[in-house]
C-alpha positions in Angstrom: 0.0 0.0 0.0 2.8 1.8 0.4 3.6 4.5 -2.8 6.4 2.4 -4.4 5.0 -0.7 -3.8 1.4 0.1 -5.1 2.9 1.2 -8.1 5.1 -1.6 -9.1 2.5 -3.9 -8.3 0.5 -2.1 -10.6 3.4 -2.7 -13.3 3.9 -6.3 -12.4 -0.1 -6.5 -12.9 -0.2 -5.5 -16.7 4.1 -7.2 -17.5 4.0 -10.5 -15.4 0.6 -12.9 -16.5 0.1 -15.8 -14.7 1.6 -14.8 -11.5 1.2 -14.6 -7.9 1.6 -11.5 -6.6 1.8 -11.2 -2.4 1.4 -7.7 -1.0 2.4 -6.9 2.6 2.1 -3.8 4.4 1.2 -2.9 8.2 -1.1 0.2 7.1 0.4 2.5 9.6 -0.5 6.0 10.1 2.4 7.6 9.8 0.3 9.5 7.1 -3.1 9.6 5.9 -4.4 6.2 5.7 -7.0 7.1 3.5 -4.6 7.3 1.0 -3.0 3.7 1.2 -6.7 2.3 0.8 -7.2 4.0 -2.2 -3.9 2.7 -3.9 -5.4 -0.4 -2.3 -8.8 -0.2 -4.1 -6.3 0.8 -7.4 -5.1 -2.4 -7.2 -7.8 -4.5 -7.0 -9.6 -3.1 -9.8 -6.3 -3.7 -11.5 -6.7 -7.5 -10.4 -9.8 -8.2 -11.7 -9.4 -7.2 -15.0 -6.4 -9.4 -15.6 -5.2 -12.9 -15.1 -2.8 -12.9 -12.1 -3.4 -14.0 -8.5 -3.0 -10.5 -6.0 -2.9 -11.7 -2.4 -2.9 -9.1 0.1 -1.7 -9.9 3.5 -2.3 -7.1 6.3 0.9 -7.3 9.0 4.4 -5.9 10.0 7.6 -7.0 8.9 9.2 -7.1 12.0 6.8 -9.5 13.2 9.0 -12.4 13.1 6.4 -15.6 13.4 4.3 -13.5 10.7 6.7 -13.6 8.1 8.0 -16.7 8.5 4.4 -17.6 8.1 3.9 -16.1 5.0 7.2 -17.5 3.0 6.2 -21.1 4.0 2.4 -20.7 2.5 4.5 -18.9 -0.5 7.3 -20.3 -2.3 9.0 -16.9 -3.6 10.7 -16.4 -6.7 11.6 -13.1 -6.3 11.3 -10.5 -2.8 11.1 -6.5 -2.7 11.2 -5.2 0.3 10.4 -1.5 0.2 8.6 -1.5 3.2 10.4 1.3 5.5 9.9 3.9 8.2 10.3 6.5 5.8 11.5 10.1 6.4 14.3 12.0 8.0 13.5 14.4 10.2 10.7 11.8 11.9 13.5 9.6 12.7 14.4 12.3 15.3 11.8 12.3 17.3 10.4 8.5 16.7 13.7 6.5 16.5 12.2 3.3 17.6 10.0 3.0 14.4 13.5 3.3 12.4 14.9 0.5 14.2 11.5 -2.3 14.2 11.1 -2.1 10.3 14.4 -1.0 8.7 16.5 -3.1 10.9 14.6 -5.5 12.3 12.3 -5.9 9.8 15.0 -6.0 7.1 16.5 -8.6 9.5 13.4 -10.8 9.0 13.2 -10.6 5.0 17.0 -11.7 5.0 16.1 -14.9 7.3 13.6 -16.3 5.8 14.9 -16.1 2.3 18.0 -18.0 4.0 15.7 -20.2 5.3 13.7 -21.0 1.8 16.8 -22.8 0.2 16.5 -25.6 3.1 12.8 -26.4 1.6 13.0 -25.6 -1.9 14.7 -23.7 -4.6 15.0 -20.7 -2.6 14.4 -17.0 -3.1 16.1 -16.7 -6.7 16.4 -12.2 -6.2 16.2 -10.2 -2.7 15.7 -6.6 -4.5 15.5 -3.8 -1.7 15.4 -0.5 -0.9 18.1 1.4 0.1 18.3 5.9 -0.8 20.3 8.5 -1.5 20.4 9.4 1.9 23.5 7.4 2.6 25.5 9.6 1.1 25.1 11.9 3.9 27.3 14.5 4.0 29.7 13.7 0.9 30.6 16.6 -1.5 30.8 15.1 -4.5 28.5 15.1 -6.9 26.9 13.2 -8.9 27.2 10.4 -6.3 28.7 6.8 -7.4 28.2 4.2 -5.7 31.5 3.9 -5.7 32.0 6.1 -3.2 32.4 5.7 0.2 29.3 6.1 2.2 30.6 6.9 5.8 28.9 9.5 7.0 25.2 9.7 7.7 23.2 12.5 8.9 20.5 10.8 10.4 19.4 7.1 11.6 17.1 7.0 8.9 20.5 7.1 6.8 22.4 4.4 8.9 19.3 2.4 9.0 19.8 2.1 4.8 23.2 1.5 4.9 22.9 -0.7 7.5 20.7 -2.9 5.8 23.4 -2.4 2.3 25.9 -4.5 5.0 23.0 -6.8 6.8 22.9 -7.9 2.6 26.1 -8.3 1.8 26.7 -10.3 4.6 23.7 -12.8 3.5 25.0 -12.7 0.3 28.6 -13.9 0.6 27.4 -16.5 3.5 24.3 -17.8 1.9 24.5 -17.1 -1.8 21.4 -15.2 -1.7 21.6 -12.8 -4.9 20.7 -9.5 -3.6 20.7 -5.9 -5.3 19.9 -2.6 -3.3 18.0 0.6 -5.0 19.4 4.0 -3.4 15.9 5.6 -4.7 16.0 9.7 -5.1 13.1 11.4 -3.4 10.4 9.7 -5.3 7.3 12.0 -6.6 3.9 11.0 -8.3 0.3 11.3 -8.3 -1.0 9.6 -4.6 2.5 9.9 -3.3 3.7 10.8 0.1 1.5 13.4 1.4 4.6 15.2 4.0 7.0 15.5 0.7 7.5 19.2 0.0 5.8 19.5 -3.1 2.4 18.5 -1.9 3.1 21.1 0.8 3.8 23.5 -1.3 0.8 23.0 -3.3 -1.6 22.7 -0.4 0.1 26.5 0.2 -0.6 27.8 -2.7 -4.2 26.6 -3.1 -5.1 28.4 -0.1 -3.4 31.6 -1.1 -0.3 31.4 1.7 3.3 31.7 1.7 5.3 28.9 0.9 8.6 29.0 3.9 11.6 29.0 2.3 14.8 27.2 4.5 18.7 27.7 4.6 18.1 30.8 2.9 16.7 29.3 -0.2 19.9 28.1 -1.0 18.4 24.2 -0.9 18.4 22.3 -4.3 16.8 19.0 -4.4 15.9 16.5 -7.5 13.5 14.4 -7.3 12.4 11.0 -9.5 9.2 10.4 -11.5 7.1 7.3 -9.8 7.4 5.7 -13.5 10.9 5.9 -13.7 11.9 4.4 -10.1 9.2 1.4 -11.3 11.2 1.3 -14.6 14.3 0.5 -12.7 12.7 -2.1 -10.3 11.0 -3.9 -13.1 14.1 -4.0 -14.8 16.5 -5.2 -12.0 14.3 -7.8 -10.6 14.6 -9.5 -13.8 18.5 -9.7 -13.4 20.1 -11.0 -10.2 23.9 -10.1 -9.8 26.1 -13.6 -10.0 29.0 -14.9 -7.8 31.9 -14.3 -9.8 35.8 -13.5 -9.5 37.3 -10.8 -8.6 40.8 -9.7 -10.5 42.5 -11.3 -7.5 40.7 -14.8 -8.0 38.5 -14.8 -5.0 35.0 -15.1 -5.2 32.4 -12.0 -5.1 29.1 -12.7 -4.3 26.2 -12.1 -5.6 25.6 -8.2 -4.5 25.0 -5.2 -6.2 23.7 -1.5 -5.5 22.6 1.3 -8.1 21.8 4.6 -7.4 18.2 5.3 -9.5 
């Protein structure tokens, strides 16, 4: 329910036929939750008019015994996880949320794909969301992944980075082919209510000022809905592989873009 999600789901709807697609979120109310039932109801109408199964499954991802739950009724052939406690500056004030479903959470997704190659074939992509937020207080720009990412300026931050190592770590010990999407603030019709574009907008329809910070010196870019959904179609489609690295010892199956 979640903007991302309900969008690629929506993609995966009209690309992928024959196909099970499960849909998790908690329906918090971090914002209005008016607005994740009506990406809800978008999907189902999707659903009917098409030929794939859409299974949505109400529950939080750091909920250990729930997810577990769910990837034993499901054999997976692919994971997203974009579920997240998004936003920086209400990771100030509410760090505990930050910590349950970016870490623990994240935690959870990694375990029970380890766990699906003891009853089956096992997950065959982990595709995740990481953000440009890790970059934190680098300089240089454009950022590379490449680059070393050091320096966050908030636990939101360290809670994406963080799960960039919880990944890598599954990766080289299990084999599980991951690949995490440092997404640029993401903007689109139904999106996040508290991103500043809807605020200003909300301003201007009611004839007030729009506040301008740091002197209006702030620049920010931000990616079209469409195109982050472009980018996790494509990837999901093409799990990195163990190979060798020019010193003959094995890298696993891990990769990171910056969309």
């Amino acid at each position: 329910a979640g903007f991302i999600g309900s969008n690629l789901v929506a993609r995966l709807m009209t690309e992928c036929h024959d196909a099970t697609i499960v849909g998790v979120d908690n329906m918090n109310d971090y914002y209005d939750v008016r607005i994740k039932e009506y990406r809800l109801r978008n999907i189902e109408s999707i659903a009917q008019n098409g030929d794939n199964r859409w299974c949505f499954m109400r529950g939080d991802i750091a909920d250990r015994g729930f997810i577990v739950s769910i990837f034993r009724e499901h054999n997976f052939d692919i994971v997203v996880n974009l579920a997240a406690q998004a936003g920086v500056r209400y990771s100030i004030t509410n760090p505990d949320a930050y910590i349950q479903s970016n870490i623990i959470g994240f935690y959870n997704i990694l375990e029970a794909c380890r766990a699906s190659y003891a009853t089956g074939q096992g997950v065959a992509h982990l595709v995740y969301a990481s953000s440009s937020s890790v970059y934190g207080s680098n300089a240089k720009i454009p950022y590379s992944v490449e680059e070393k990412v050091d320096n966050p300026v908030s636990l939101y931050a360290a809670t994406k980075k963080s799960n960039e190592l919880m990944a890598h770590a599954y990766s080289k010990l299990y084999d599980i082919p991951s690949t995490g999407l440092r997404f640029f603030t993401v903007y689109g019709p139904a999106g996040r209510p508290d991103m500043a574009y809807f605020g200003f907008t909300d301003k201007l329809r009611r004839g007030e000022k729009i506040e301008i910070f740091n002197y209006g010196e702030c620049k920010r870019d931000f990616t079209y809905i469409d195109d982050i959904v472009e980018g996790i179609y494509r990837v999901m489609q093409r799990p990195p592989q163990r190979r060798s690295g020019e010193d003959g010892l094995p890298i696993p199956p891990y990769a990171v873009y910056n969309i």
